[in-house]
N, CA, C and O of each residue as an XYZ file, in Angstrom:
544
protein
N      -9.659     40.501     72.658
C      -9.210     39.320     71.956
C      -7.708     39.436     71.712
O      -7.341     40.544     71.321
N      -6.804     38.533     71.864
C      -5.764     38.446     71.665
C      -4.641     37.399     70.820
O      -4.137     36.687     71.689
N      -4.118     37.075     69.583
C      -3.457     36.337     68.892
C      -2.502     36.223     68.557
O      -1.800     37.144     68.140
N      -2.058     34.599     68.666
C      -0.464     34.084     68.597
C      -0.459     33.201     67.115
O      -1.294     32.398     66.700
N       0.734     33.645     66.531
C       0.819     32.827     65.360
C       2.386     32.185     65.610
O       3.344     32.957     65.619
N       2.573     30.733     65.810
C       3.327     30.055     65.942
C       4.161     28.826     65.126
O       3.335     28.053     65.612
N       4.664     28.314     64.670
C       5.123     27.282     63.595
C       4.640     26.377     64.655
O       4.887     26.403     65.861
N       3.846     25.511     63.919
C       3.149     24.175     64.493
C       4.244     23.472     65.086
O       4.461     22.390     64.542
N       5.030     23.776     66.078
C       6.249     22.547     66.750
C       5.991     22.479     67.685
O       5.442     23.461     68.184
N       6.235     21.221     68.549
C       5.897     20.883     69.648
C       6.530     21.595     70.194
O       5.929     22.069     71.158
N       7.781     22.050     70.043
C       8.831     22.793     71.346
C       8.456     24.466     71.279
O       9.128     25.397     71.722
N       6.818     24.521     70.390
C       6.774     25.872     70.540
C       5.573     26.183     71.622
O       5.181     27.330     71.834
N       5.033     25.015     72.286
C       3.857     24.553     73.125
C       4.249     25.336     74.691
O       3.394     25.617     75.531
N       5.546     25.566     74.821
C       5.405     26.663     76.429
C       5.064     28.190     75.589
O       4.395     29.007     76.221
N       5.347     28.419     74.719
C       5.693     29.770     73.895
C       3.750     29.662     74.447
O       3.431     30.250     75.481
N       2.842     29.012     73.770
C       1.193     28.958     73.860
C       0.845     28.572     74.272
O      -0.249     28.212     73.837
N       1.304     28.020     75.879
C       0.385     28.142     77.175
C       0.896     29.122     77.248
O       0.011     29.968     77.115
N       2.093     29.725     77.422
C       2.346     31.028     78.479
C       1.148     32.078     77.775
O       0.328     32.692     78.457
N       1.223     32.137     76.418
C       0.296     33.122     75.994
C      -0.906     32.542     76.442
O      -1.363     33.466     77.114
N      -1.686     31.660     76.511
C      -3.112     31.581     76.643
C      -3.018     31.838     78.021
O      -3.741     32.787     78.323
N      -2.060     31.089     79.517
C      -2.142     31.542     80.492
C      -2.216     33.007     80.506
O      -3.322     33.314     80.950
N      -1.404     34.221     80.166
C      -1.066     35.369     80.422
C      -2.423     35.924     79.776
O      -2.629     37.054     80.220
N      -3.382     35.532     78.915
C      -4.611     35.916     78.748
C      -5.690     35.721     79.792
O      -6.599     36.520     80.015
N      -5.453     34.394     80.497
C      -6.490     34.046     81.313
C      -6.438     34.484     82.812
O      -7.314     34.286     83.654
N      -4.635     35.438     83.065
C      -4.160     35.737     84.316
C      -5.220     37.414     84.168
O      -5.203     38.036     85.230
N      -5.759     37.861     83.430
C      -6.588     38.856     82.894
C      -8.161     38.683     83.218
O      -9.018     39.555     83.073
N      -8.310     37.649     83.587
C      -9.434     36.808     84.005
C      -9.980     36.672     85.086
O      -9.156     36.474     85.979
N     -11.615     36.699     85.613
C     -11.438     35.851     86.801
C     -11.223     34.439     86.723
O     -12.258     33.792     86.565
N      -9.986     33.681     86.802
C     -10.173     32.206     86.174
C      -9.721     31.451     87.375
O      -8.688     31.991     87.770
N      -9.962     30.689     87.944
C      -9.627     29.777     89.117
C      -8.364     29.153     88.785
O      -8.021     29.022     87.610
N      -7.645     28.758     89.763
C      -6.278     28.084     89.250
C      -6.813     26.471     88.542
O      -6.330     25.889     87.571
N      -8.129     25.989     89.558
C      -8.583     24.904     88.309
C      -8.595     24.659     86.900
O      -8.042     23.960     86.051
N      -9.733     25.807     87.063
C      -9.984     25.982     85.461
C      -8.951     26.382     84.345
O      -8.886     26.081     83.153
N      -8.181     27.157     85.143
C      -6.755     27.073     84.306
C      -6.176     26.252     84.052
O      -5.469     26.166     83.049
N      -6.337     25.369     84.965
C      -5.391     23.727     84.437
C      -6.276     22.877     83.386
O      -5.773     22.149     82.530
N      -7.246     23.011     83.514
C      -8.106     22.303     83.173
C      -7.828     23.003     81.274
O      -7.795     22.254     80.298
N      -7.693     24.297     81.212
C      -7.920     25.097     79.850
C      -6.468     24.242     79.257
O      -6.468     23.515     78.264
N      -5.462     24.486     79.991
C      -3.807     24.464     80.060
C      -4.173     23.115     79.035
O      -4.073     23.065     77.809
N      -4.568     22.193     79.860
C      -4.682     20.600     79.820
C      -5.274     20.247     77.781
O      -4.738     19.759     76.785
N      -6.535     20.821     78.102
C      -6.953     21.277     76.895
C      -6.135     21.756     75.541
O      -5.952     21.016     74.574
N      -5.696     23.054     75.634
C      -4.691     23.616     75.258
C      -3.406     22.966     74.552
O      -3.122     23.168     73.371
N      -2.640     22.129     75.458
C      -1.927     21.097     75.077
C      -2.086     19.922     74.444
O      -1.071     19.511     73.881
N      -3.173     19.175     74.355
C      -3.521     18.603     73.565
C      -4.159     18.734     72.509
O      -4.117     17.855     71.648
N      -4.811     19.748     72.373
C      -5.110     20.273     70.863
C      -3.889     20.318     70.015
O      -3.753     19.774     68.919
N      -2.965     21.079     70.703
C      -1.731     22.356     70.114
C      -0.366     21.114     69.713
O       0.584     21.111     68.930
N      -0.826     20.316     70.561
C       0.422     18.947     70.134
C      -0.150     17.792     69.038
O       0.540     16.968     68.437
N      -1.567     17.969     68.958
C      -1.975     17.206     68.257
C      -2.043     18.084     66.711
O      -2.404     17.275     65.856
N      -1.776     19.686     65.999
C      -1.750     20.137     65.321
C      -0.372     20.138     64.720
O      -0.026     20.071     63.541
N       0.560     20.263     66.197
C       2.049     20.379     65.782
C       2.389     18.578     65.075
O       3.083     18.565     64.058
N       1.976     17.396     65.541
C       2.344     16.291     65.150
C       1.446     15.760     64.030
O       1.561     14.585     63.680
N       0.723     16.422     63.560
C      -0.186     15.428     62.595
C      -0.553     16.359     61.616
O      -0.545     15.870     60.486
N      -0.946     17.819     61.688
C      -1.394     18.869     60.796
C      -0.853     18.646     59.487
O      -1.571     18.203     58.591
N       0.634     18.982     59.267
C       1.286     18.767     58.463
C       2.343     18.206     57.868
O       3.023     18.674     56.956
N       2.492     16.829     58.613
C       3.514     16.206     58.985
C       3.321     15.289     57.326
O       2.380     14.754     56.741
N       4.770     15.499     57.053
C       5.913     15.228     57.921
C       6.799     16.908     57.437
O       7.992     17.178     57.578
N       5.952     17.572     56.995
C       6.295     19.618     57.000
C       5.782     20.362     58.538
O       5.135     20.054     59.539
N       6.427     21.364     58.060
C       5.546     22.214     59.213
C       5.134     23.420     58.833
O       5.752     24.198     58.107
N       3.777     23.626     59.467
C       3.149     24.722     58.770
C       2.945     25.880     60.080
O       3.776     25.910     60.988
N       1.813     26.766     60.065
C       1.534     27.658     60.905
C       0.529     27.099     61.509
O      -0.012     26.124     60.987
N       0.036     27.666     62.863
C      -0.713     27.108     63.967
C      -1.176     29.256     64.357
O      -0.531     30.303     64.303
N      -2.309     28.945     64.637
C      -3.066     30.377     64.983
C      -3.897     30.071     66.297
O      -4.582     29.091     66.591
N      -3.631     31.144     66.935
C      -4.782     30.573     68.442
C      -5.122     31.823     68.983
O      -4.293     32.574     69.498
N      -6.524     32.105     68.862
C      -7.140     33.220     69.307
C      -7.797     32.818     70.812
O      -8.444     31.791     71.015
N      -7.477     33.897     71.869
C      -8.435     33.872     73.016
C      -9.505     34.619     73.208
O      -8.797     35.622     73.120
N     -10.626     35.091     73.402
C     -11.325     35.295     73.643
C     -12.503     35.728     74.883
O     -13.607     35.208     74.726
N     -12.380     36.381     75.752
C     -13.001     36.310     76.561
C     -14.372     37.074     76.752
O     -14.441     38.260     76.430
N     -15.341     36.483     77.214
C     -17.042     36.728     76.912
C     -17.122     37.210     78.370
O     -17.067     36.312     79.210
N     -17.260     38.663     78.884
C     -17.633     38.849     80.066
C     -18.768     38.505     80.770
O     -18.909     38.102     81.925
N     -19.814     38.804     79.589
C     -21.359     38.408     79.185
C     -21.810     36.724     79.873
O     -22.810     36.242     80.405
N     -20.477     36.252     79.503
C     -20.646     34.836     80.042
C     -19.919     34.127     80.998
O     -19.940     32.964     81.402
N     -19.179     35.266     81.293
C     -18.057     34.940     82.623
C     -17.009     33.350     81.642
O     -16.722     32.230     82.065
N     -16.797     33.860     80.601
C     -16.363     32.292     80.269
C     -15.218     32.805     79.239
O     -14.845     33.973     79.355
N     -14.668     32.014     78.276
C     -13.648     32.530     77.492
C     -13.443     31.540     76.420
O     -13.192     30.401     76.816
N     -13.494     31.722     75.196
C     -13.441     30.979     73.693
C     -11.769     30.823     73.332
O     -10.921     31.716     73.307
N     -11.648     29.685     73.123
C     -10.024     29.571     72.397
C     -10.030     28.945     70.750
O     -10.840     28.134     70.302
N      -9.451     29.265     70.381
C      -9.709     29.474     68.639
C      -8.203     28.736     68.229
O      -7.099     29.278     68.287
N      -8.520     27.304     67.788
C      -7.119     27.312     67.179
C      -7.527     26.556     65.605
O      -8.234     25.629     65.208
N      -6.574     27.619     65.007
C      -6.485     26.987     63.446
C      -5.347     26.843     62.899
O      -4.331     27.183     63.505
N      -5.298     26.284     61.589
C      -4.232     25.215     60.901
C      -4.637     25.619     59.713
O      -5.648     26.291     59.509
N      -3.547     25.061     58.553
C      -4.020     25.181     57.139
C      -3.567     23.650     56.599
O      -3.524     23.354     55.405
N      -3.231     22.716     57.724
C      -3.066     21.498     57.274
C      -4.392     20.794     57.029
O      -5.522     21.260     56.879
N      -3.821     19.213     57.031
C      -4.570     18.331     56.649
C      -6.180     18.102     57.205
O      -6.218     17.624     58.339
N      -7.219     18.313     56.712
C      -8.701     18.623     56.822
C      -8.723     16.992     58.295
O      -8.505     15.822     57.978
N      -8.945     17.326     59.322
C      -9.052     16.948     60.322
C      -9.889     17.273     61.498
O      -9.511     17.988     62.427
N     -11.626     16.425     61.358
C     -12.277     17.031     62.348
C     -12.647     15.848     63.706
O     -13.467     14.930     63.700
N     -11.684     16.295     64.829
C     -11.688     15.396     65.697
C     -12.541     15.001     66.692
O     -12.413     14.093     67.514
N     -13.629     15.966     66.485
C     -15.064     14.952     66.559
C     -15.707     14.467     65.840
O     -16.915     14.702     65.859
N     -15.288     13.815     65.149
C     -15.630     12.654     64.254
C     -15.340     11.685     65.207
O     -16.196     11.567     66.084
N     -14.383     10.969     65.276
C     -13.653     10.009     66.006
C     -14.676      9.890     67.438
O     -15.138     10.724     68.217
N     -14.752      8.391     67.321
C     -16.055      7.904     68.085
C     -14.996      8.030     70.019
O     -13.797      7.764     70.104
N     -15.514      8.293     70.745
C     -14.843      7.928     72.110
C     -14.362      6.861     72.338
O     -14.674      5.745     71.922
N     -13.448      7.242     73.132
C     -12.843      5.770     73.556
C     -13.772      5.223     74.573
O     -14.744      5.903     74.902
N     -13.536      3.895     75.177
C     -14.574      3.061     75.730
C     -13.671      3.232     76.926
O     -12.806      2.356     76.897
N     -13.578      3.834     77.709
C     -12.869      4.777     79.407
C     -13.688      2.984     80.105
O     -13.270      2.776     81.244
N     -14.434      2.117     79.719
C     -14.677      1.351     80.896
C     -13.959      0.116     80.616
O     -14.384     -0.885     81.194
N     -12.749     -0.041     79.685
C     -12.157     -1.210     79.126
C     -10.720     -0.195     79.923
O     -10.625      1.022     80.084
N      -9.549     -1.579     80.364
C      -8.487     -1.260     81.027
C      -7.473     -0.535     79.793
O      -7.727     -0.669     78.596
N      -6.614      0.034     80.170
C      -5.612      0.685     79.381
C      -5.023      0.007     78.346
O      -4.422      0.526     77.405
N      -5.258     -1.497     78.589
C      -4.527     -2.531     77.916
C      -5.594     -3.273     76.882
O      -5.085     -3.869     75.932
N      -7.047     -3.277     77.003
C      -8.104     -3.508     76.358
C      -8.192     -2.223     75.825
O      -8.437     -2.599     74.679
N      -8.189     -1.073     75.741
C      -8.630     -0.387     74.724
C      -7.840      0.274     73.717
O      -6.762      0.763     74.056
N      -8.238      0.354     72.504
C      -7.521      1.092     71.393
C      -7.009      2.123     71.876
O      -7.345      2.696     72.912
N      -5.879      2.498     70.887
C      -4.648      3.409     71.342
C      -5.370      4.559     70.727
O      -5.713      4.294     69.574
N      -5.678      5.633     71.088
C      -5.743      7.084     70.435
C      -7.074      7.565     70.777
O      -7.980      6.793     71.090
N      -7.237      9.130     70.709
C      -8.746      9.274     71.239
C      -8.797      9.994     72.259
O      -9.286     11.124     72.229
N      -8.195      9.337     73.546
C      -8.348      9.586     74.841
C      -8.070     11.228     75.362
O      -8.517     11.785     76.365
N      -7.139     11.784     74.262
C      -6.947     13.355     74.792
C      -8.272     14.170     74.710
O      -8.954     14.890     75.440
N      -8.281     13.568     73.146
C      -9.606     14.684     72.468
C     -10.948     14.252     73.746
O     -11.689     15.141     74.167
N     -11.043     13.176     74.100
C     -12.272     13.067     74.870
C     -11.884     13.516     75.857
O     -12.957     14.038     76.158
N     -11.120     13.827     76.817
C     -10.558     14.509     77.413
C     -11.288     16.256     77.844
O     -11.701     16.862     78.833
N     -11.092     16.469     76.396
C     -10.839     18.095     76.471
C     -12.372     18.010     76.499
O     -12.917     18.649     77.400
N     -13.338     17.155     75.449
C     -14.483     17.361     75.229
C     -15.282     17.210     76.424
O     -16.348     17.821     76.501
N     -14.835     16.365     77.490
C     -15.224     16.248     78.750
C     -15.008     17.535     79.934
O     -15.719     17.670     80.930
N     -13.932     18.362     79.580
C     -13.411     18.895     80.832
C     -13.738     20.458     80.194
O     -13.617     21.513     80.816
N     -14.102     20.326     79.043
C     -14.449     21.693     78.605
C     -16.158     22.044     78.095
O     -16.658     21.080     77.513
N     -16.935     23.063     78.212
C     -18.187     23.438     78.178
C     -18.613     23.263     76.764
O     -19.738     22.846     76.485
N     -17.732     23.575     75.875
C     -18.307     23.433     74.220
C     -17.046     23.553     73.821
O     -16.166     24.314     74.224
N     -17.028     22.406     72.658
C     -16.056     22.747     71.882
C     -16.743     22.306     70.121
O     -17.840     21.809     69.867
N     -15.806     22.645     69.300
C     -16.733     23.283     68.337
C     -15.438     22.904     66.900
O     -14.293     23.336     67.032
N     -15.845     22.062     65.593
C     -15.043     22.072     64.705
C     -15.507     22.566     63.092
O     -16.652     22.135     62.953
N     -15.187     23.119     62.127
C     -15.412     23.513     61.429
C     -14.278     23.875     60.352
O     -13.338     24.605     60.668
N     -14.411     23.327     59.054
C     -13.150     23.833     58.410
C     -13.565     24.212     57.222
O     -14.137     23.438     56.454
N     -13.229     25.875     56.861
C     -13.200     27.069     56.391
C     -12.206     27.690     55.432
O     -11.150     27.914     56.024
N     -12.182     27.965     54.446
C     -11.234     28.482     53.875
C      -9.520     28.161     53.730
O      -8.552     28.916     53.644
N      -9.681     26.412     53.751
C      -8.560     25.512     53.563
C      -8.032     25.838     54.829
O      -6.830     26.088     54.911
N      -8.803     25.875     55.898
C      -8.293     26.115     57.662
C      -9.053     25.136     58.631
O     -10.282     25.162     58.678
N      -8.151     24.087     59.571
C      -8.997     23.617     60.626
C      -9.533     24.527     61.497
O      -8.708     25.386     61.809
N     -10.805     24.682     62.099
C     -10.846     25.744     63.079
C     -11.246     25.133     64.195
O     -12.453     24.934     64.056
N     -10.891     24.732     65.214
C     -11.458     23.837     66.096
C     -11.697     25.193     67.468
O     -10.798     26.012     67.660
N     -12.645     25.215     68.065
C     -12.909     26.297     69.047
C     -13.169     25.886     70.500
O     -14.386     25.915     70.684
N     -12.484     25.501     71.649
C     -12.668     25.487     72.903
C     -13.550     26.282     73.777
O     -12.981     27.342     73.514
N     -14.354     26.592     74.495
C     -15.547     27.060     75.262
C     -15.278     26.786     76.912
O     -15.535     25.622     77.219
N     -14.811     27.632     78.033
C     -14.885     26.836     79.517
C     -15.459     28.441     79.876
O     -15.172     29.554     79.435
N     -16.451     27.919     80.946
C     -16.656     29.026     81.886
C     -15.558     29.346     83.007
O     -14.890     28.482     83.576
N     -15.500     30.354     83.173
C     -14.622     30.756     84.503
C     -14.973     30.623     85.912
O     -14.067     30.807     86.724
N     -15.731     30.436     86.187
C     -16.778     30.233     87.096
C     -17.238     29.263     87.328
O     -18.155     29.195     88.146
């Protein structure tokens, strides 16, 4: 397991792909699935840096994880901002044009689509939201 503690800023978002990449280059991970984590990754990590604690900035934590057991790998990111669980938020309607549908949404369904489990829970005045992709 390996952990980055970062000030929630957007311009700190290459600083935590490079770390989650350089965890997953440890991996058997396909260059897909890496994009696919990357993809993930970035929209969580921009959506913590712009909304967590805005209009402050707080700390951002992101644990990796990798399950050999499951050929797969857990990403762990938490916050001590504003209590925010983004599966709540109903999907966007993907069959209405860009211009018919409400603005916002579309990342988080995104990740929830392109990733195996993802997982929210908030703990000890901490968002913990947890990512899940197999490698394989």
């Amino acid at each position: 397991m390996a952990d980055l503690t970062v000030d929630a800023l957007v311009s700190n978002l290459d600083q935590v792909l490079a770390f989650v990449d350089s965890q997953l280059e440890t991996m058997d991970c396909s260059m897909k699935t890496q994009m696919q984590i990357d993809v993930a990754v970035e929209e969580i990590y921009v959506n913590i840096a712009n909304y967590a604690y805005a209009p402050a900035t707080g700390k951002a934590w992101i644990s990796v994880r990798p399950d050999p057991d499951t050929a797969s790998v857990t990403i762990e990111f938490r916050d001590s901002g504003t209590p925010f669980n983004p599966l709540d938020k109903a999907d966007p309607d993907v069959t209405l044009s860009a211009e018919e549908r409400k603005i916002g949404g579309l990342g988080i369904y995104m990740v929830k689509k392109s990733m195996d489990h993802m997982d929210y829970c908030r703990r000890d005045g901490q968002n913990i939201l947890t990512i899940t992709k197999k490698l394989c």
